[in-house]
C-alpha positions, 0 to 999 in steps of 0.5 A: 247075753241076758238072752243066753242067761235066760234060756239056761235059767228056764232049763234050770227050771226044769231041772229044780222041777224034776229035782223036787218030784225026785225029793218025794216031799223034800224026804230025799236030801241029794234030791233036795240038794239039786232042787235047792241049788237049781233053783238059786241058779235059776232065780238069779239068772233070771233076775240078771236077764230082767234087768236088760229084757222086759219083765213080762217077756222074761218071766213068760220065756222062761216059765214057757221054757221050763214048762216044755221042758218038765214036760218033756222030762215027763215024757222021755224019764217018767213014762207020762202019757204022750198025746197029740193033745198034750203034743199040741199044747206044748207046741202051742207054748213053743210058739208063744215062746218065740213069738215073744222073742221075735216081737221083742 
C-alpha cells in the first residue's frame, strides 16, 4: 500500500508544480487553490509512505516521479522543447526510479 500512496503523492507532485506555473506568482487564486491542495496531498502521502518505505528511497521516488512527470506536462501542455537530450535525461531518471524500487 505505502507503494501506491507514494506513487500518486509523486503525481501530486506534479500536479502542485504545474499548479503554481498556472498561479503566475500565486496572483491567480483557482491556480493557487489547486497548488495549495496538492501539495498537502502530496506531503502527506508522502509522509505516510515513509513510514514503511526507506527515507532516501521514498523521497527520490517520488521527486523522480514527479520531476518526469512536470517534464512531460511541459512538453505535452507548455510546448517545452523536446530533445533527445532532454529525452535522455528523463529516461535516465526513469531508470533510477526503478532501480531504486527493485533494489529495494
Amino acid at each position: 500500500m505505502a507503494w501506491v500512496v507514494l506513487v500518486i503523492s509523486g503525481l501530486l507532485e506534479t500536479v502542485w508544480a504545474a499548479a503554481l506555473g498556472a498561479s503566475k506568482g500565486f496572483s491567480k487564486l483557482w491556480p493557487s487553490v489547486l497548488f495549495g491542495v496538492a501539495l498537502l496531498l502530496s506531503m502527506s502521502g508522502l509522509a505516510y509512505a515513509l513510514r514503511a518505505i526507506p527515507l532516501g528511497t521514498g523521497y527520490a521516488i517520488w521527486v523522480g516521479i514527479g520531476a518526469v512527470g512536470t517534464a512531460i506536462y511541459g512538453i505535452v501542455a507548455m510546448h517545452d522543447p523536446l530533445t533527445v537530450g532532454r529525452i535522455t535525461c528523463l529516461v535516465l531518471i526513469v531508470a533510477g526510479v526503478v532501480g531504486l524500487k527493485v533494489l529495494h
